[in-house]
C-alpha positions as CSV (number, residue, x, y, z in Angstrom):
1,X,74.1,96.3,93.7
2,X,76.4,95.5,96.3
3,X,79.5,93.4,97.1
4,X,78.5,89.8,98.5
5,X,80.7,86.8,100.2
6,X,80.4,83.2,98.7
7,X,81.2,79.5,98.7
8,X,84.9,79.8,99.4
9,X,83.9,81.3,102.9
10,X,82.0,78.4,104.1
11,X,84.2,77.2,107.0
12,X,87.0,79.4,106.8
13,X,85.9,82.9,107.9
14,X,89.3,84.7,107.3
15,X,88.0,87.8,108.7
16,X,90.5,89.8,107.1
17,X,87.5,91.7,104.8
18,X,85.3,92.8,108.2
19,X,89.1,94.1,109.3
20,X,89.2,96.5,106.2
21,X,85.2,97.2,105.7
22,X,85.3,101.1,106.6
23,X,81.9,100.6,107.4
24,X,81.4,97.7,109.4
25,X,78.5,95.7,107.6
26,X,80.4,92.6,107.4
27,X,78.2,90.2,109.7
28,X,79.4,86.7,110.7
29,X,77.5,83.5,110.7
30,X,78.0,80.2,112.0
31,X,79.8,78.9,108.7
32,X,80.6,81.9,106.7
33,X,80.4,85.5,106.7
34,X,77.6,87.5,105.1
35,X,77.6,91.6,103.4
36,X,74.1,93.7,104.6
37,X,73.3,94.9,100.9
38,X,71.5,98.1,102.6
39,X,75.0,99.1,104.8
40,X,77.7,98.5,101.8
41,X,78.8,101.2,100.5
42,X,80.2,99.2,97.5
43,X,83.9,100.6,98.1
44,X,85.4,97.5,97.1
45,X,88.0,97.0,100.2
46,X,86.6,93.4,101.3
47,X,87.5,92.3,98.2
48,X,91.1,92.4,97.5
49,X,92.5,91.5,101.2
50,X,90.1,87.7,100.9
51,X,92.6,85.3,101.0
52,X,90.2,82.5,99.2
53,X,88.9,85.1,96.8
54,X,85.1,84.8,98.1
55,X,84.3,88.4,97.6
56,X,82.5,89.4,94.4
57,X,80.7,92.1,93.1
58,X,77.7,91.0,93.0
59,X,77.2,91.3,89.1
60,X,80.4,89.4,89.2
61,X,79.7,86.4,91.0
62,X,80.5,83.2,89.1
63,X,77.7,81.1,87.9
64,X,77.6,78.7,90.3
65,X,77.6,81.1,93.3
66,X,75.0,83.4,91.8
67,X,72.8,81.9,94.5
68,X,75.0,83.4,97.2
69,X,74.0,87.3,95.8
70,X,69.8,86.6,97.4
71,X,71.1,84.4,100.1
72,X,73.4,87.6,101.8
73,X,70.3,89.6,101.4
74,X,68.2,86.9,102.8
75,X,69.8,86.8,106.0
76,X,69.0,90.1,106.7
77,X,65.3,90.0,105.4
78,X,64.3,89.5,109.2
79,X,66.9,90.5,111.2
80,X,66.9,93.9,109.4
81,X,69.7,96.7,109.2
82,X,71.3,96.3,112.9
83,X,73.4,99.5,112.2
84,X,76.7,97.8,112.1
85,X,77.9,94.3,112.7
86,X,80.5,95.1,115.7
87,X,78.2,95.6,118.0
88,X,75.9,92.4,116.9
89,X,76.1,89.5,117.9
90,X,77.4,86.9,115.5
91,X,74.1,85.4,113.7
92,X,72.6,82.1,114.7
93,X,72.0,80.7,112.0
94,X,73.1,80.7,108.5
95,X,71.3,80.8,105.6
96,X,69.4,77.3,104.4
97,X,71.7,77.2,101.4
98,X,75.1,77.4,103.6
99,X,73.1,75.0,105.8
100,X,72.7,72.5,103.1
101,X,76.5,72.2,101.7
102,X,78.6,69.9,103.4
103,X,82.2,70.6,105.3
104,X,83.9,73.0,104.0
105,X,80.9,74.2,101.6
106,X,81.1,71.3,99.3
107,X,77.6,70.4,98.0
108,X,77.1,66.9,99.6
């Protein structure tokens, strides 16, 4: 299990959870930021400092967000385990079910 970022971070990418993540595998997107599942260490620091509360365990998500859990890990499926997201890029894309919400991740 790891920690995993949902809804609430669709447009707004506080950053303040890739700011406390001792090790850095808090990756950004275009729309919202995304947890590697095989770098978190599940510490739990991301969690607390997310001003819109999009951090959950991810045994913890809410019902409607358990979606979000596979997506994080999808995003990575291809791009692999880049060893640390400050020296990465930001992503190019987002995953298909960020792309399908509307502003501000509201379902259209």
């Amino acid at each position: 299990m790891t920690y995993v970022i949902a809804q609430p971070c669709v447009d707004v990418k506080d950053k303040s959870c890739i700011e406390e993540c001792p090790v850095d595998c808090i990756y950004e997107g275009r729309r919202m930021l995304y947890i590697h599942p095989d770098e978190c260490v599940d510490c739990g620091a991301c969690e607390p400092v997310c001003p819109v509360e999009a951090v959950f365990y991810e045994d913890d998500l809410p019902p409607d967000w358990t979606d979000y859990g596979p997506a994080n890990a999808d995003v990575f499926a291809t791009l692999g385990s880049p060893g640390g997201a400050a020296g990465a890029e930001p992503l190019t894309d987002d995953h298909p079910l960020i792309d399908r919400l509307g502003p501000a991740g509201r379902r259209p």
